[in-house]
Biopython code that builds the backbone (N, CA, C, O; Angstrom):
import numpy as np
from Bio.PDB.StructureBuilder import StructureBuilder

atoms = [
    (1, "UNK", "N", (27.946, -86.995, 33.085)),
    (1, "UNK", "CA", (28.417, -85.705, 32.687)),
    (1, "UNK", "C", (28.003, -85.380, 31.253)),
    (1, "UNK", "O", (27.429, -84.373, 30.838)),
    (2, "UNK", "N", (28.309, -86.160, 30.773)),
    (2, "UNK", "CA", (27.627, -86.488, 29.187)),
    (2, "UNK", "C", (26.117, -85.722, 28.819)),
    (2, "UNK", "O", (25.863, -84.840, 27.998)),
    (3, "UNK", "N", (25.281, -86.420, 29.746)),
    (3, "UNK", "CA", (23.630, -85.696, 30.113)),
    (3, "UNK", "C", (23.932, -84.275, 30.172)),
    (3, "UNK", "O", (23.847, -83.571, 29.166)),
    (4, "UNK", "N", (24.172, -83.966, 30.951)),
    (4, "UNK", "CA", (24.137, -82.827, 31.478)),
    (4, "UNK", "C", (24.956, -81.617, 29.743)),
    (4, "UNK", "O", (24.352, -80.742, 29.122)),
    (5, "UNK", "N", (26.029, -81.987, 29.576)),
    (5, "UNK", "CA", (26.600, -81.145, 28.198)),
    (5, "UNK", "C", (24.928, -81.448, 26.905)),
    (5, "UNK", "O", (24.664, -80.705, 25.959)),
    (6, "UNK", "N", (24.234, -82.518, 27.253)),
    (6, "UNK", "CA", (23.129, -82.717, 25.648)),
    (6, "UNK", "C", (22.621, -81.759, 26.475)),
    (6, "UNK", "O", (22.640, -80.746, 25.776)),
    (7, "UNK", "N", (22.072, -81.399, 27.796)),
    (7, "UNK", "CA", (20.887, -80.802, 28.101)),
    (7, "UNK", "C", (21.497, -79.327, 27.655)),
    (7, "UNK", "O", (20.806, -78.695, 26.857)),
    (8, "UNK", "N", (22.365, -78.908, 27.970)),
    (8, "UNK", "CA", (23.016, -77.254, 27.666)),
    (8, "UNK", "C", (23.088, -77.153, 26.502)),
    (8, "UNK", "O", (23.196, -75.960, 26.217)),
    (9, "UNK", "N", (23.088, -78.082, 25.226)),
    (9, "UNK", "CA", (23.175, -78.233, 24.131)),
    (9, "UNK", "C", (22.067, -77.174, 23.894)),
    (9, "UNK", "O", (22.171, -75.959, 23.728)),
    (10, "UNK", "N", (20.826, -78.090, 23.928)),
    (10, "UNK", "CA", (19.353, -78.360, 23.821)),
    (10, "UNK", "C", (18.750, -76.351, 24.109)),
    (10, "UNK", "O", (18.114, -75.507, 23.478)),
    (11, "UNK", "N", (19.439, -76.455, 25.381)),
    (11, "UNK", "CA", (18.924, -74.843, 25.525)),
    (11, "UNK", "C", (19.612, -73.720, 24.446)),
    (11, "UNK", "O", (19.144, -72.822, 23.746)),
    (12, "UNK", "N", (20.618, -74.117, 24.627)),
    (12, "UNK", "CA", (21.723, -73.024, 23.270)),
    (12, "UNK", "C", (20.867, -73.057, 22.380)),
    (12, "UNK", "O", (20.281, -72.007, 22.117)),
    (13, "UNK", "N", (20.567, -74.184, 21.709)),
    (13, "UNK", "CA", (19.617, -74.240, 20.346)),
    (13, "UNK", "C", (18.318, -73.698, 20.388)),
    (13, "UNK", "O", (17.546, -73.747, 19.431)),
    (14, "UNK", "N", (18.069, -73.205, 21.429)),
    (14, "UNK", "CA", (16.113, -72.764, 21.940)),
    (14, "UNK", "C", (16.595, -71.260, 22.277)),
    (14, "UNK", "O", (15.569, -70.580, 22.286)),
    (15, "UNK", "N", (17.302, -70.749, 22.455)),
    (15, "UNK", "CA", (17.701, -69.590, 23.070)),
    (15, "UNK", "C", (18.615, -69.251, 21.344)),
    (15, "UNK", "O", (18.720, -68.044, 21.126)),
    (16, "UNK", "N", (19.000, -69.838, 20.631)),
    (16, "UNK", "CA", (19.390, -68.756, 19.613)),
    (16, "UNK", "C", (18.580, -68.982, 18.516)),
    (16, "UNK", "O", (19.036, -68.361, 17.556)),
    (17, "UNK", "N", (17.460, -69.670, 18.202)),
    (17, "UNK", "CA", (15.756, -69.683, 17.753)),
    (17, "UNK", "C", (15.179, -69.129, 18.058)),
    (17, "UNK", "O", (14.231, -69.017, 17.280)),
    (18, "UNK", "N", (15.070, -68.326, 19.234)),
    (18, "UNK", "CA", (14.419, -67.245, 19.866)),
    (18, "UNK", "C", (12.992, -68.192, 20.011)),
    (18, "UNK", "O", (11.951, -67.935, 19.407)),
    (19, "UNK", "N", (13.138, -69.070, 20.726)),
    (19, "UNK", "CA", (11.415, -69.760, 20.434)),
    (19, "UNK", "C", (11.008, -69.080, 22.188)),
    (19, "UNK", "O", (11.633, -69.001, 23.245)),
    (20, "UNK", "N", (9.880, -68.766, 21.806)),
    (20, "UNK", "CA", (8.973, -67.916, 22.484)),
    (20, "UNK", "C", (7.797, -68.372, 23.227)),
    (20, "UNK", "O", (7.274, -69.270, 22.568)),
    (21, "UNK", "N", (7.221, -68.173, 24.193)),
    (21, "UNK", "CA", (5.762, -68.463, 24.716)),
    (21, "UNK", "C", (4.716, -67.858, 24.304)),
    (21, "UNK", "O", (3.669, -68.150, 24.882)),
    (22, "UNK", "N", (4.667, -66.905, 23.264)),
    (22, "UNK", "CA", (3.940, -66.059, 22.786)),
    (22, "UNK", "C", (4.726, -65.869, 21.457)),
    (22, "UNK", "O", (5.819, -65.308, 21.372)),
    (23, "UNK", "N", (3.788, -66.593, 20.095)),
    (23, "UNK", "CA", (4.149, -66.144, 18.777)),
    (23, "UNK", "C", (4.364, -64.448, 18.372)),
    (23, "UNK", "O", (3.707, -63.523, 18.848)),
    (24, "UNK", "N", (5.222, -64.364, 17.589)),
    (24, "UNK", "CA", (5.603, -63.318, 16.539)),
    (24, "UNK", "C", (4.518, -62.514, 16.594)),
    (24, "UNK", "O", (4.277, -61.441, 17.147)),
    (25, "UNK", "N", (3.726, -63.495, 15.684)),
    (25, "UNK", "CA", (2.645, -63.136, 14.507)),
    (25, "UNK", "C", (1.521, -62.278, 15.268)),
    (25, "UNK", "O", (0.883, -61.351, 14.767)),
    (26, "UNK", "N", (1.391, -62.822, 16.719)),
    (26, "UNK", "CA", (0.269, -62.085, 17.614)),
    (26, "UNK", "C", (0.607, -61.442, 18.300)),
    (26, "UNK", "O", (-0.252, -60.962, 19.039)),
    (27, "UNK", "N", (2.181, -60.974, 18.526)),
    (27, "UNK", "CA", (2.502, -59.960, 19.431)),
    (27, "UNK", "C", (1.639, -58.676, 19.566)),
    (27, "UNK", "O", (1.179, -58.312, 20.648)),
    (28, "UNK", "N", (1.440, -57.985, 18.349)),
    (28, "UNK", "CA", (0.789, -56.705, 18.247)),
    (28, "UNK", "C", (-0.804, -56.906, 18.683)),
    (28, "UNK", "O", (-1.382, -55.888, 19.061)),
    (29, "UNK", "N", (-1.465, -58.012, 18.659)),
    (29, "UNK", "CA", (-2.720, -58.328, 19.014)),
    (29, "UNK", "C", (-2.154, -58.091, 20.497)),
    (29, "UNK", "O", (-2.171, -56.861, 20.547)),
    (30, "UNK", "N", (-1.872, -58.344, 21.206)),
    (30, "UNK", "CA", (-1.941, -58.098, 22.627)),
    (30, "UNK", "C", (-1.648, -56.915, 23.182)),
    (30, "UNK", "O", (-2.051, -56.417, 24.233)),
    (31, "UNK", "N", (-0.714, -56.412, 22.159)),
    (31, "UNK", "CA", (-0.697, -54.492, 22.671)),
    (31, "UNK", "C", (-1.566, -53.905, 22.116)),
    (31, "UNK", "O", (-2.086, -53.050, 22.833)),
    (32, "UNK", "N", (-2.130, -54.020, 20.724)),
    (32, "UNK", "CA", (-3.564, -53.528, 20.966)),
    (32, "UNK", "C", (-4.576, -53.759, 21.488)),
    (32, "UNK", "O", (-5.582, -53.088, 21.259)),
    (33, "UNK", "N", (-4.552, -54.809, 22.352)),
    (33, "UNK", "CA", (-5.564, -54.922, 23.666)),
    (33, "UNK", "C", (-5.449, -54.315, 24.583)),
    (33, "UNK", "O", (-6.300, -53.716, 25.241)),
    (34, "UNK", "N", (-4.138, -54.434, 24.745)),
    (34, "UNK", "CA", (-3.572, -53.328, 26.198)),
    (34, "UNK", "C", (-3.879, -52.000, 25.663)),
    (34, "UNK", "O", (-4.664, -51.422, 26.416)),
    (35, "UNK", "N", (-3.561, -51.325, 24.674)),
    (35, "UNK", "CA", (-4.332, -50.637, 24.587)),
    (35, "UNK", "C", (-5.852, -49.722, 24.400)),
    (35, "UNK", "O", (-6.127, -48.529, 24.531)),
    (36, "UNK", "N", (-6.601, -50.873, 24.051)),
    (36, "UNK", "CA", (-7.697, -50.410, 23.458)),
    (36, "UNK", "C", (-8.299, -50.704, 25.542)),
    (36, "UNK", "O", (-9.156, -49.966, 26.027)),
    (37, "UNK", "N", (-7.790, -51.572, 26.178)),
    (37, "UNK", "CA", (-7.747, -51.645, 27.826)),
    (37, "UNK", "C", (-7.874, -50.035, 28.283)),
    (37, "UNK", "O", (-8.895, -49.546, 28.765)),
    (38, "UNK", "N", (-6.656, -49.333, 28.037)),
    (38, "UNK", "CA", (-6.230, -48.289, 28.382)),
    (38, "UNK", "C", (-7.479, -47.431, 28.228)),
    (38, "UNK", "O", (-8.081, -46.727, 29.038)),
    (39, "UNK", "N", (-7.635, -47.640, 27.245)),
    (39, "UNK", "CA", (-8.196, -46.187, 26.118)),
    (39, "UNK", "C", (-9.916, -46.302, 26.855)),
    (39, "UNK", "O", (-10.504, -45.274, 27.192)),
    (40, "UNK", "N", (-10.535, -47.666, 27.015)),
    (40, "UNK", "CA", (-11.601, -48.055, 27.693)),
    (40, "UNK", "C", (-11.466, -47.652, 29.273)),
    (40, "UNK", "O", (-12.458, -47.181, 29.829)),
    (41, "UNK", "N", (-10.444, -47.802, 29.883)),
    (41, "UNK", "CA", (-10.564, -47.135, 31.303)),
    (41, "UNK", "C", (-10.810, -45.559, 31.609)),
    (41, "UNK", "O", (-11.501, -45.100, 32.519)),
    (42, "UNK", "N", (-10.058, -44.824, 30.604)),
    (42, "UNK", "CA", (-9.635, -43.900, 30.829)),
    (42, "UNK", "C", (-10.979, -42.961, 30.072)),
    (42, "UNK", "O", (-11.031, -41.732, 30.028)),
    (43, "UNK", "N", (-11.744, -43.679, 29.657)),
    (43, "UNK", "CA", (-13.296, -42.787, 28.628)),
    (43, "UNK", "C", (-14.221, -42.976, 29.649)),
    (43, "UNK", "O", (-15.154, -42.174, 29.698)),
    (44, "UNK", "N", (-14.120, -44.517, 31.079)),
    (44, "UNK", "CA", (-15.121, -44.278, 31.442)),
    (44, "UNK", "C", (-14.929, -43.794, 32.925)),
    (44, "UNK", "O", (-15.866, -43.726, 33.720)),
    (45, "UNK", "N", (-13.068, -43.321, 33.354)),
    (45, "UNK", "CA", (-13.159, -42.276, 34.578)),
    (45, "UNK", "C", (-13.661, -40.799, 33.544)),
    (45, "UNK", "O", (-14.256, -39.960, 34.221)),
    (46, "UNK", "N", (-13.503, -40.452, 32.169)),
    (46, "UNK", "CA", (-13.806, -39.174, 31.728)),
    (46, "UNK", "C", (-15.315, -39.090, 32.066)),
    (46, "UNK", "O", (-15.787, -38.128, 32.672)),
    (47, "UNK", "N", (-16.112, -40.241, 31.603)),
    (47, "UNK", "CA", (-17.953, -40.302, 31.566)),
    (47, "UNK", "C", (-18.641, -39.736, 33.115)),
    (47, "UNK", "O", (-19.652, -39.197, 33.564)),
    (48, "UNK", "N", (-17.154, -40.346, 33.593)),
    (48, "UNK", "CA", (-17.848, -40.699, 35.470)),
    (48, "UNK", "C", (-17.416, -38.711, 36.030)),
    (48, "UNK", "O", (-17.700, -38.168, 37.097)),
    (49, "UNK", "N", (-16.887, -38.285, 35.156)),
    (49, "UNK", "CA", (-15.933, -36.825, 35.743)),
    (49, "UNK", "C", (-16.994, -35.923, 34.895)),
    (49, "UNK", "O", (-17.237, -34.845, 35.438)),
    (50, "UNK", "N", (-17.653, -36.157, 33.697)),
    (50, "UNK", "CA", (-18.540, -35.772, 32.891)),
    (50, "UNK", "C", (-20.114, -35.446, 33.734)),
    (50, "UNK", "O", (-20.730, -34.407, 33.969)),
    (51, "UNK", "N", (-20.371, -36.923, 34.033)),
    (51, "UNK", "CA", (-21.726, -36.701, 34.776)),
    (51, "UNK", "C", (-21.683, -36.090, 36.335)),
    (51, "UNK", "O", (-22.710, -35.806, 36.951)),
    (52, "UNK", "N", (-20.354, -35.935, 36.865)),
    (52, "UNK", "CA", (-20.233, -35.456, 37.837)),
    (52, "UNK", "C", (-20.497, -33.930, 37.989)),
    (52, "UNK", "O", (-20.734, -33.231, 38.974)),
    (53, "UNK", "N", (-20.352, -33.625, 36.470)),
    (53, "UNK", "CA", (-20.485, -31.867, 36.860)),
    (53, "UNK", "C", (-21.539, -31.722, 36.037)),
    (53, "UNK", "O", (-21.916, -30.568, 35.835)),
    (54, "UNK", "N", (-22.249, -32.827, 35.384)),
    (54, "UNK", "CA", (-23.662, -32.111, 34.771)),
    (54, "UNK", "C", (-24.420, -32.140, 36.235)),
    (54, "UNK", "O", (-25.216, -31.255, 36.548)),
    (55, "UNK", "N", (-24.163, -33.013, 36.917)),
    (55, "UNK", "CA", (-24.860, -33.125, 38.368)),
    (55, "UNK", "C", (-25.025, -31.691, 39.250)),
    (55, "UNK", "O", (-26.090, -31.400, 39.793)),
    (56, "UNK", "N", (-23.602, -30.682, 39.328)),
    (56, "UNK", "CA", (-23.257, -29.807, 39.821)),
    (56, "UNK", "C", (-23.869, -28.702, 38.874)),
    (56, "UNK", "O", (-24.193, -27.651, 39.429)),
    (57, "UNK", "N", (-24.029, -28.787, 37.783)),
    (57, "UNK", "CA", (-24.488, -27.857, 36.833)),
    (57, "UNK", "C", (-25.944, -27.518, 37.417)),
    (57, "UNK", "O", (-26.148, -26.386, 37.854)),
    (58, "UNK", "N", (-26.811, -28.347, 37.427)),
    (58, "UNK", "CA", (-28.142, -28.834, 37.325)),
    (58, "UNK", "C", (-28.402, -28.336, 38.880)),
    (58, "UNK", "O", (-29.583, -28.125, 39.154)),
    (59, "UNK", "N", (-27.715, -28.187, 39.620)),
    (59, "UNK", "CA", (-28.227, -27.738, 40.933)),
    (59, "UNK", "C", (-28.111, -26.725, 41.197)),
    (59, "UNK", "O", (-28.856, -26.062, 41.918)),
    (60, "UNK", "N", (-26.703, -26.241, 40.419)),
    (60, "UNK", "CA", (-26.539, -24.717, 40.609)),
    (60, "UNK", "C", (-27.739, -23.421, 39.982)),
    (60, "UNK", "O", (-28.003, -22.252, 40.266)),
    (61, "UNK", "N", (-28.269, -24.559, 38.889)),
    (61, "UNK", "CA", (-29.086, -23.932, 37.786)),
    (61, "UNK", "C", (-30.614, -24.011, 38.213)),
    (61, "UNK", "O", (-31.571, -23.349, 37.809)),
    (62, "UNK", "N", (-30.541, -25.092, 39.219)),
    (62, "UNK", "CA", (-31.694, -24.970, 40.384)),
    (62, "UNK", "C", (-31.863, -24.094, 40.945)),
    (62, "UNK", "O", (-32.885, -23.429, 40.775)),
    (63, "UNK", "N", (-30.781, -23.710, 41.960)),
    (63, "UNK", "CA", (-30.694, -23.081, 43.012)),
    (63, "UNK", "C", (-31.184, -21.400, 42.380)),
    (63, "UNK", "O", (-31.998, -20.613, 42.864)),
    (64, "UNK", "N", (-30.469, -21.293, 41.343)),
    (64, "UNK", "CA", (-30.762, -19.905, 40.910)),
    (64, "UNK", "C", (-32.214, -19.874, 40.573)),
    (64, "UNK", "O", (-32.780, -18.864, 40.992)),
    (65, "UNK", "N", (-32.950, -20.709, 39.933)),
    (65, "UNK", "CA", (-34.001, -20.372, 39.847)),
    (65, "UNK", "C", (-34.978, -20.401, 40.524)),
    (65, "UNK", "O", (-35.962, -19.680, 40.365)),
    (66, "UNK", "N", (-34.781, -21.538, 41.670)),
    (66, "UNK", "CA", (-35.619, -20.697, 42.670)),
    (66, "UNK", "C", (-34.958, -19.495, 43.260)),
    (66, "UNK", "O", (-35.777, -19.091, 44.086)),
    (67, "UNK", "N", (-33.849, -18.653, 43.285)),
    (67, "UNK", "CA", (-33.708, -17.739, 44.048)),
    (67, "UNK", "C", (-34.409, -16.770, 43.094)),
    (67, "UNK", "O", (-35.125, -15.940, 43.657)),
    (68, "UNK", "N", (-34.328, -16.700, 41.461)),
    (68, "UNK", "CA", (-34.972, -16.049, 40.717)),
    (68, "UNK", "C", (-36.660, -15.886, 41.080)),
    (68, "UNK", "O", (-37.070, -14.791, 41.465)),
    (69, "UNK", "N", (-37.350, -16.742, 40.970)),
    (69, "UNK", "CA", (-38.339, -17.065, 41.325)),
    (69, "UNK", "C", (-38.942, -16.382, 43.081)),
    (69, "UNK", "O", (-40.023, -15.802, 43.183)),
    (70, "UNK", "N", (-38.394, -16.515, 43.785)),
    (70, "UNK", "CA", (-38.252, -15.747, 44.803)),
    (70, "UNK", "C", (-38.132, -13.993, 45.009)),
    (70, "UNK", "O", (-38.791, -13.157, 45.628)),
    (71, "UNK", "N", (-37.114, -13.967, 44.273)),
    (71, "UNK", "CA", (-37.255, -12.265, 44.165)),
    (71, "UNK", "C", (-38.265, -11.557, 43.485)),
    (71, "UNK", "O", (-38.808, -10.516, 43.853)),
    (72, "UNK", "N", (-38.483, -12.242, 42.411)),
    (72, "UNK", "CA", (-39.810, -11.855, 41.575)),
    (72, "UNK", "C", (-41.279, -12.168, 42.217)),
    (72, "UNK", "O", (-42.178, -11.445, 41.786)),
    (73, "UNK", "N", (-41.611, -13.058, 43.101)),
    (73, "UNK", "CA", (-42.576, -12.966, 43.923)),
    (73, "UNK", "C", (-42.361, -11.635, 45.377)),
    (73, "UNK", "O", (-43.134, -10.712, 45.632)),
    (74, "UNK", "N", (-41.350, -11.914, 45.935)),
    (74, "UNK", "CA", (-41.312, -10.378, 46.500)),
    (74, "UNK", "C", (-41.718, -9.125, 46.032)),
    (74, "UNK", "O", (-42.439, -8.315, 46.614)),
    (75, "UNK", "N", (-40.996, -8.998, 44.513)),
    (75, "UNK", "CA", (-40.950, -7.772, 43.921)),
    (75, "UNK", "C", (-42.286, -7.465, 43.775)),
    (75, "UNK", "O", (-42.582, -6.289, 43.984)),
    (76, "UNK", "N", (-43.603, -8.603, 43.316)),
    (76, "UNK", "CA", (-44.749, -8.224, 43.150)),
    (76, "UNK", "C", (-45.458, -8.405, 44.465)),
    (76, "UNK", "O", (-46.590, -8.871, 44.589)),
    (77, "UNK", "N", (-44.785, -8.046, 45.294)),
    (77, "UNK", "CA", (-46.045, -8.416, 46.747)),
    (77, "UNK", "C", (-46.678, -10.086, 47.463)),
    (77, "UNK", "O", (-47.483, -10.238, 48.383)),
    (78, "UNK", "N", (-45.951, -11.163, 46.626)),
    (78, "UNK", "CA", (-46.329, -12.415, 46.917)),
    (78, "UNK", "C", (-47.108, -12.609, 45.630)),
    (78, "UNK", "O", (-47.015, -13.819, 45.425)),
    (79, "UNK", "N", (-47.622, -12.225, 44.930)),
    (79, "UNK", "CA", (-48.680, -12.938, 44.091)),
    (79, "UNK", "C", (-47.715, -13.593, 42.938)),
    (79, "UNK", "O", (-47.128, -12.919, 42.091)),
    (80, "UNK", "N", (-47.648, -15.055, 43.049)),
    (80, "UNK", "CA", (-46.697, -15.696, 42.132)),
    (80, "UNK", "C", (-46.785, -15.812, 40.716)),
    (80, "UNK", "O", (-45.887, -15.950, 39.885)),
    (81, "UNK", "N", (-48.550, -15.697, 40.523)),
    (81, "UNK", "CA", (-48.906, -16.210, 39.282)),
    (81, "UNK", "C", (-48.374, -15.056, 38.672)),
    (81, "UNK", "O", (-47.566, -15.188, 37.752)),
    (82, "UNK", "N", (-48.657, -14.151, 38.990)),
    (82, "UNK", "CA", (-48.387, -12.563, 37.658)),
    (82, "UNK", "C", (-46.784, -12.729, 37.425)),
    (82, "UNK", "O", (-46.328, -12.486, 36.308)),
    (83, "UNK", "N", (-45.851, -13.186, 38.590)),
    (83, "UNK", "CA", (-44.731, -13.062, 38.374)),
    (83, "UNK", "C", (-44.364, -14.370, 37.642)),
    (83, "UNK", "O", (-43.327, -14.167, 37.011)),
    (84, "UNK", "N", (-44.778, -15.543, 37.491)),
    (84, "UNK", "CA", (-44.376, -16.681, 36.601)),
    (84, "UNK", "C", (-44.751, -15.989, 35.296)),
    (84, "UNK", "O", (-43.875, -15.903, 34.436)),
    (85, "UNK", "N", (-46.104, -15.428, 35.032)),
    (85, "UNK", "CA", (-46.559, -14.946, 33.580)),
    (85, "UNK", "C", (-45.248, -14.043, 32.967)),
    (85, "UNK", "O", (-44.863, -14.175, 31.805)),
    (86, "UNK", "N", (-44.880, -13.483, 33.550)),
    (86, "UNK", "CA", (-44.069, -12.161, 33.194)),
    (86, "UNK", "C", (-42.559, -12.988, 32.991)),
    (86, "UNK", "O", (-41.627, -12.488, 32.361)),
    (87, "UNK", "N", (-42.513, -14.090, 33.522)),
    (87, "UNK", "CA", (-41.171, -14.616, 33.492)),
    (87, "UNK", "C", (-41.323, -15.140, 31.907)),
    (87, "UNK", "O", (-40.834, -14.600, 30.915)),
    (88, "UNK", "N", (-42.097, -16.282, 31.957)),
    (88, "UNK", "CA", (-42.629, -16.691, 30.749)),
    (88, "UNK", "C", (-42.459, -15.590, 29.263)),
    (88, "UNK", "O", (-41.569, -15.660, 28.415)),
    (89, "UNK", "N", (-43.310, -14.871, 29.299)),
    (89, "UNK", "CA", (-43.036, -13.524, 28.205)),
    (89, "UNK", "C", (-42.227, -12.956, 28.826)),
    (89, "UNK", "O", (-42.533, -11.776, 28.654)),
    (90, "UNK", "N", (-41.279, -12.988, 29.521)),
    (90, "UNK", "CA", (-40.322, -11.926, 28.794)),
    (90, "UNK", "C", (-40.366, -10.684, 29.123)),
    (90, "UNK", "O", (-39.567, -9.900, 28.612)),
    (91, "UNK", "N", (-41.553, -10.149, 30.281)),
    (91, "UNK", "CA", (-41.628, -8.652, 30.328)),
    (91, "UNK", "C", (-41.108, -8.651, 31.671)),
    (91, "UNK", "O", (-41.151, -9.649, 32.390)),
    (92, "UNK", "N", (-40.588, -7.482, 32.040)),
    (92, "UNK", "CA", (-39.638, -7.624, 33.719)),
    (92, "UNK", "C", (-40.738, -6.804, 33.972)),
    (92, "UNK", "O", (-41.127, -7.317, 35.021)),
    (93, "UNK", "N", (-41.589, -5.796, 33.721)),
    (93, "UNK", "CA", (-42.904, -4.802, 34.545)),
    (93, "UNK", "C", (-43.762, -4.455, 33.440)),
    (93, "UNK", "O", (-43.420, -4.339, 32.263)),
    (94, "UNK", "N", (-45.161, -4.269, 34.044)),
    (94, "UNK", "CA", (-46.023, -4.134, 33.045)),
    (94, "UNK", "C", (-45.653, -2.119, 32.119)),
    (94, "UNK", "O", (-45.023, -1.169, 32.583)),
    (95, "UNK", "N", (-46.189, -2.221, 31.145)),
    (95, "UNK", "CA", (-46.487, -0.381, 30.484)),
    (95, "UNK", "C", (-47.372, -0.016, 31.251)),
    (95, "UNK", "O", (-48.388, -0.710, 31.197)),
    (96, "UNK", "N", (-47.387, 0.952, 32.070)),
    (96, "UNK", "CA", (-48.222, 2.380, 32.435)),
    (96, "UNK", "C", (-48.457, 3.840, 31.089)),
    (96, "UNK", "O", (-47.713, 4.734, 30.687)),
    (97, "UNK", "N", (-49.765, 3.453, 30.795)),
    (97, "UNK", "CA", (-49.566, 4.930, 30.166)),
    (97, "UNK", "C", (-50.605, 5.576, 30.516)),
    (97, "UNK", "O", (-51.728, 5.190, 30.841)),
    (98, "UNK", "N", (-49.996, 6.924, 30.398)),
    (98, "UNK", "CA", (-50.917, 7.900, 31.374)),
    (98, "UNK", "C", (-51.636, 8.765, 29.813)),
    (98, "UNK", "O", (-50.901, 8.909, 28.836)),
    (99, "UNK", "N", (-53.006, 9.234, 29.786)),
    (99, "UNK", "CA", (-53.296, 9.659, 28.826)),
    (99, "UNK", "C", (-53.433, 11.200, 29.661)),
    (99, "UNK", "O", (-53.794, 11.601, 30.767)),
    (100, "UNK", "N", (-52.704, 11.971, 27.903)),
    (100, "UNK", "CA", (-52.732, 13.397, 28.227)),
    (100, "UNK", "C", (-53.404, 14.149, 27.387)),
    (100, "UNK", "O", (-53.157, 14.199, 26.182)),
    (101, "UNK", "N", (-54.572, 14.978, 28.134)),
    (101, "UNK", "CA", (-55.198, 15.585, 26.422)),
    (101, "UNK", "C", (-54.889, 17.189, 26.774)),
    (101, "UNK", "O", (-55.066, 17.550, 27.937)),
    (102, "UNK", "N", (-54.557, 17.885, 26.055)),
    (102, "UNK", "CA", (-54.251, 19.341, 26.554)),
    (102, "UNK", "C", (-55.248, 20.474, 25.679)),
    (102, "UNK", "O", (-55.166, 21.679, 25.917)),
]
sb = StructureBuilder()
sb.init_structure("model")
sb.init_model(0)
sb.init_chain("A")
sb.init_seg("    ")
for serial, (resi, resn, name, xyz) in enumerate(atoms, 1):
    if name == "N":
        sb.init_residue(resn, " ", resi, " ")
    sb.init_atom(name, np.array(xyz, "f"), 0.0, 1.0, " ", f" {name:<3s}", serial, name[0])
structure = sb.get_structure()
């Protein structure tokens, strides 16, 4: 019976020492791991949500230009080259001028 009162002793004295499995001194080292954990998961679902819509960007920005590209070959009758030139500079139809001498 004796044993048994040293062993309850033994814990009282470890339990009001507060002795620990993990020092004091490094507590905060491990929550700033957990955090800097956090902060690393959460930048590379943002990267993965990021390239997801440059993806969607880039097709939409496709799509229009060939539909651009398309109307402007209609508009001139099929001939593509005059209509790429005109895209290029900038002019939507050529100047007509009519000379008038009176």
């Amino acid at each position: 019976m004796s044993r048994e009162i040293g062993t309850l002793a033994k814990l009282k004295t470890g339990l009001k020492a507060k002795v620990r499995a993990i020092p004091s001194a490094s507590a905060g080292t491990y929550l700033d791991i957990h955090v800097a954990t956090l902060e690393r998961t959460r930048l590379e679902r943002e990267l993965k949500a990021v390239n997801e819509r440059k993806n969607r960007l880039e097709k939409v920005i496709e799509a229009l230009q060939n539909k651009i590209d398309r109307m402007d070959t209609a508009r001139l009758g099929g001939n593509g080259r005059k209509a790429q030139r005109r895209v290029d500079a900038g002019i939507k139809r050529p100047v007509k001028t009519i000379v008038q001498d009176y």
